[in-house]
C-alpha positions in Angstrom: -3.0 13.7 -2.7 -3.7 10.5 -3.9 -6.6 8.2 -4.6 -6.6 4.8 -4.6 -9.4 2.4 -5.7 -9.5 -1.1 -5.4 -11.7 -3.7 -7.3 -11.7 -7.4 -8.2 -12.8 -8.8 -5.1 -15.0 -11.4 -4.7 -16.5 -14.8 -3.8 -14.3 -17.8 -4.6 -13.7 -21.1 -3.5 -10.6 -23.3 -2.3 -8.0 -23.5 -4.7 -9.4 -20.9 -7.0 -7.6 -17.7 -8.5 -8.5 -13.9 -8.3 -7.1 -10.9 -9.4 -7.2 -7.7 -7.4 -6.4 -4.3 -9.6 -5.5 -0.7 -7.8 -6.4 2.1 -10.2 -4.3 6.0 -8.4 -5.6 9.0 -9.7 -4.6 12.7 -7.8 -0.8 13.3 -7.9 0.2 10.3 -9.7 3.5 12.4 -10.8 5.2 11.2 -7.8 6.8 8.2 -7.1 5.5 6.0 -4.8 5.8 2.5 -3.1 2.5 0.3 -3.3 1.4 -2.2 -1.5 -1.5 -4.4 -0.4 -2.8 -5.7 2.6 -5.3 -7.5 4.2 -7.5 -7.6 7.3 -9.2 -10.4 8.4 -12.0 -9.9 11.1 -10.6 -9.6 14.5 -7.1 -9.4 13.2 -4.6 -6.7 12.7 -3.8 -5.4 9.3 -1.3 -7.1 7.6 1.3 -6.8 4.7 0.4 -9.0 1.7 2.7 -8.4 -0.5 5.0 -4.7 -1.5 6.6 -3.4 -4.5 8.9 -0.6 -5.2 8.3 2.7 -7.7 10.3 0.5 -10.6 9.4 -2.3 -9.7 12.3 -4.3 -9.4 12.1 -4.8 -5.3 9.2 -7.3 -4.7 8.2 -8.4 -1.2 5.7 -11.1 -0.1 4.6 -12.8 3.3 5.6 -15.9 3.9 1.6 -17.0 3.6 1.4 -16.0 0.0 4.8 -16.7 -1.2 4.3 -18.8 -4.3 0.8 -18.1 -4.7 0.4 -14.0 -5.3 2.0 -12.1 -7.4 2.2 -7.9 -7.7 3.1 -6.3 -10.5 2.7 -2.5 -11.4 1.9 -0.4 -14.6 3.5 3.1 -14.0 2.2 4.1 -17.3 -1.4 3.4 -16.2 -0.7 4.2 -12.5 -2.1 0.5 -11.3 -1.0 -2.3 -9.6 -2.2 -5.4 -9.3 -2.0 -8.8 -7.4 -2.6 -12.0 -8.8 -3.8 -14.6 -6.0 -3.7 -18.3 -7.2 -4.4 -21.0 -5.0 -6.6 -19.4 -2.4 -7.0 -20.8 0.8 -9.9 -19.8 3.5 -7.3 -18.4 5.7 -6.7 -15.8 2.6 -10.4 -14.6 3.0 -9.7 -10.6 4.4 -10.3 -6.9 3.3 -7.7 -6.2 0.8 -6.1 -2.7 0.5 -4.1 -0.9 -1.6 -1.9 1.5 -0.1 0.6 4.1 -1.6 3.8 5.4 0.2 5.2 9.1 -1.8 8.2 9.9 -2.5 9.7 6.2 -1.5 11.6 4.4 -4.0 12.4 1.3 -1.8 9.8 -1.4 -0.8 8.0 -0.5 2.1 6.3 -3.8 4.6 5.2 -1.4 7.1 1.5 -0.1 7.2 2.8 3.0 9.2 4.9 3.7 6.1 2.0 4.7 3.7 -0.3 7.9 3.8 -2.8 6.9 1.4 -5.2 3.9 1.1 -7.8 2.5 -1.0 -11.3 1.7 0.4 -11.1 -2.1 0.5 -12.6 -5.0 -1.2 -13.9 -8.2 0.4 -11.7 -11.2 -0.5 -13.8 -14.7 0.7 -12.6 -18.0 0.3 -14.8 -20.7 0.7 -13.5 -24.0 2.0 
């Protein structure tokens, strides 16, 4: 099992930057895929951006490509997205999400068993 906890969500206007952190605890041994999403109200969960167990594979939306940026600490089991440039469309639940045992990047939400709680992203226009 593994816990996820998101924080660094907030209240920011257009243009403005935020960065969103993912702290795992549990069975941090393994290696896992992260990624985080977002869920705006009355839409679907979607993929913001994905990063594999080293790393190296990165994946983005087209929405926020050039704007976010993941990154991961293995050391200190969190990962992190850097959001620059917000828009109003970016305002959404964020979420953290963690796929075992995967060492590829994973944009699929049915790919990952464990998921943070959420934090409220807004963007003000």
């Amino acid at each position: 099992q593994v816990q996820l906890v998101e924080s660094g969500g907030g209240l920011m206007q257009t243009g403005g930057s935020l960065r969103l952190s993912c702290a795992a605890s549990g069975r941090t041994s393994s290696r896992y895929a992260m990624g985080w999403f977002r869920q705006a109200p009355g839409k679907e969960r979607e993929v913001v951006a994905a990063i594999n167990w080293s790393g190296i594979s990165i994946y983005y939306a087209d929405s926020v490509k050039g704007r976010f940026t993941i990154s991961r600490d293995n050391a200190k089991n969190t990962v992190d997205l850097q959001m620059n440039s917000l828009k109003p469309e970016d305002t959404a639940v964020y979420y953290c999400a963690a796929a075992s045992d995967r060492l590829v990047v994973v944009t699929s939400a049915t790919g990952y068993a464990y998921w943070g709680q959420g934090t409220q992203v807004t963007v003000s226009s």
